[in-house]
C-alpha positions in Angstrom: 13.2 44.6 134.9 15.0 43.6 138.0 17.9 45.2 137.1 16.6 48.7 136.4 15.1 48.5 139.8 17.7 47.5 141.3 19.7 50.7 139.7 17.2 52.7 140.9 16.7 51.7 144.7 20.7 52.4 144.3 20.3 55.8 143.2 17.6 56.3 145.6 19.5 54.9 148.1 22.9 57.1 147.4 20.3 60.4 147.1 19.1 59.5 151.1 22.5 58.8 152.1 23.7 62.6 150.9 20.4 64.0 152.1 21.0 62.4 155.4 24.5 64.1 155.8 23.9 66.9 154.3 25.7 70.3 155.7 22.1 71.8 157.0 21.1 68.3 158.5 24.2 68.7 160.6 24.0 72.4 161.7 20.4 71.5 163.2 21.7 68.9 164.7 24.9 71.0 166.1 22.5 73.6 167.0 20.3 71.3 169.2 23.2 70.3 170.9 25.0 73.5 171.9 21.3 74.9 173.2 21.1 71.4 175.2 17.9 70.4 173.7 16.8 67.2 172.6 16.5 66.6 169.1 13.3 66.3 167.9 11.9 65.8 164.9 11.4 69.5 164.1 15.3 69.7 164.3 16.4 67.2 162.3 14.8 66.9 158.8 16.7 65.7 155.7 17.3 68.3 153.6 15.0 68.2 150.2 18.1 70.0 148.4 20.8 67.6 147.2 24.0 68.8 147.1 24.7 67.3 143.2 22.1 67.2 140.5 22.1 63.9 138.3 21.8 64.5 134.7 18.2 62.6 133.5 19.0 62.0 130.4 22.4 60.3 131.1 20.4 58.3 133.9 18.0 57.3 132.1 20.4 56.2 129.2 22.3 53.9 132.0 19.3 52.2 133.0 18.8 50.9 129.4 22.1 49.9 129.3 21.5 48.0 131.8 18.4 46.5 130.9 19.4 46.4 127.6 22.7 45.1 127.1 24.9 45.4 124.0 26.9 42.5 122.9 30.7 43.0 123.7 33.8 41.9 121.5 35.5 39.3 122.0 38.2 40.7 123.1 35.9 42.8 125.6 34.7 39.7 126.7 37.8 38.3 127.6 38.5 41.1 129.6 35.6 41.6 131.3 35.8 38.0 132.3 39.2 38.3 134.1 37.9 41.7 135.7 34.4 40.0 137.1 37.1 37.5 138.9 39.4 40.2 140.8 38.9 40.6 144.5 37.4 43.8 144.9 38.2 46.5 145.0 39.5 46.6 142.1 41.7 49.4 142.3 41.7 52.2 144.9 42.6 55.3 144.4 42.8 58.9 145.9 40.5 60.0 143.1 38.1 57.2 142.4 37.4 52.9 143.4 36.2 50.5 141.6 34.0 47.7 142.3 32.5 44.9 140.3 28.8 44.5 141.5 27.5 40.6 140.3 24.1 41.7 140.4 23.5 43.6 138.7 26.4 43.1 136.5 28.1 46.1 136.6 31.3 48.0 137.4 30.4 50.9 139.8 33.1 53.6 140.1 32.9 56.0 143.3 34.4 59.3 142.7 36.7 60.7 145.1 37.2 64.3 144.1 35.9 67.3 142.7 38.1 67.0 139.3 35.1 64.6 138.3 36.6 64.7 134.5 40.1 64.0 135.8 38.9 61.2 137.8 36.9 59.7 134.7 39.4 59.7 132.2 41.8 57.9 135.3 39.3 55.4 135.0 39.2 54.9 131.6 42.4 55.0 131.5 42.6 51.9 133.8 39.9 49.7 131.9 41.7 50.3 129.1 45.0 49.4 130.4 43.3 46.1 130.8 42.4 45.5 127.5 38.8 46.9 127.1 38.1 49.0 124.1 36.1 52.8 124.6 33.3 50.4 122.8 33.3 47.9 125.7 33.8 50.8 128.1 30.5 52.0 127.4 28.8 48.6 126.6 29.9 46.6 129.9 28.4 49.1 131.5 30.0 51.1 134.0 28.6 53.9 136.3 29.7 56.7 137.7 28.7 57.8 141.5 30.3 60.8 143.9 31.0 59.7 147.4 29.2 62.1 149.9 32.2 63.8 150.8 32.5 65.0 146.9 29.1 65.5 146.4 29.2 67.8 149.6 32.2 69.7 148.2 30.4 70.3 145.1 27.0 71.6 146.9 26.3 75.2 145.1 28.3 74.8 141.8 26.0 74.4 139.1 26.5 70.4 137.7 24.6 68.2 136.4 26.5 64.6 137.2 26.7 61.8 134.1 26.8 59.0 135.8 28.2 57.3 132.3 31.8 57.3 131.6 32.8 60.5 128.5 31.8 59.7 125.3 29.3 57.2 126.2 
C-alpha cells in the first residue's frame, strides 16, 4: 500500500511540476513583467491543461505491478541484483536516463525526446544488453516518465503516454 502511494504522490508530483512550467504559466508571468506589474495571484495560475495525457489503464496496470510483484527468473534476478548496485545514473543518454529508485524498488526511465518509441526500445535495448529477459523487463518493473521539456514539446499532439515499457 505504501508503494502505490508512493507511485502516485510521484505522478502527482511530475503532473505539478509540468503544470508549474507550463507555456501559459510563463506568458502570464512574461506579460506581468513587460507591463511592470507585480505578479499577483490573478497572473500566475497553474495551468489545469497538461501538456501530455497519461494513459489510465497503463497507469493503473503499473501500480499493480508494483504492488503486486511477479516473481523474476533467476537469471532476472541476477541481473537485477547487479543493476540495484550501479551508481546512478545508470546510463545517460540524449534520449532517455535511468535511475534505480530503492524505495520503491523500481527502475524509473526519464524520457528525453519526442521519438518516445525510439527512446523505449533504446531502453530495452539497454536492459537487455544486461542480461534481463522482455519477461523481467516487464516484471522488475520499470516506468516510463517525460521530462518537462518533452512533455512541453509534445503539448497539442494527441497522446496518451504508457508509462510501461512496449509489450508490457
Amino acid at each position: 500500500m505504501n508503494r502505490k502511494i508512493l507511485i502516485i504522490c510521484i505522478i502527482i508530483v511530475l503532473s505539478f511540476i509540468l503544470l508549474l512550467f507550463s507555456k501559459p504559466s510563463q506568458i502570464k508571468q512574461k506579460n506581468a513583467i513587460q507591463t511592470h506589474n507585480k505578479p499577483s495571484i490573478s497572473t500566475i495560475q497553474p495551468n489545469d491543461n497538461p501538456p501530455v495525457e497519461y494513459n489510465v489503464e497503463q497507469t493503473k496496470k503499473m501500480l499493480d505491478l508494483v504492488d503486486h510483484r511477479r516473481p523474476l527468473s533467476s537469471m532476472d534476478k541476477q541481473t537485477r541484483d547487479k543493476l540495484v548496485k550501479l551508481k546512478n545514473p545508470l546510463i545517460d543518454t540524449t534520449n532517455f536516463g535511468i535511475e534505480y529508485v530503492s524505495e520503491p524498488d523500481e527502475f524509473m526511465v526519464e524520457i528525453r525526446t519526442i521519438n518516445i518509441k525510439t527512446a523505449k526500445d533504446e531502453t530495452i535495448a539497454w536492459f537487455q544488453k544486461k542480461g534481463l529477459s522482455q519477461e523481467g523487463i516487464c516484471h522488475l518493473p520499470i516506468v516510463f516518465y517525460l521530462n518537462s521539456d518533452t512533455a512541453q514539446n509534445l503539448r497539442g499532439i494527441p497522446l496518451k503516454f504508457d508509462p510501461l515499457p512496449l509489450g508490457c
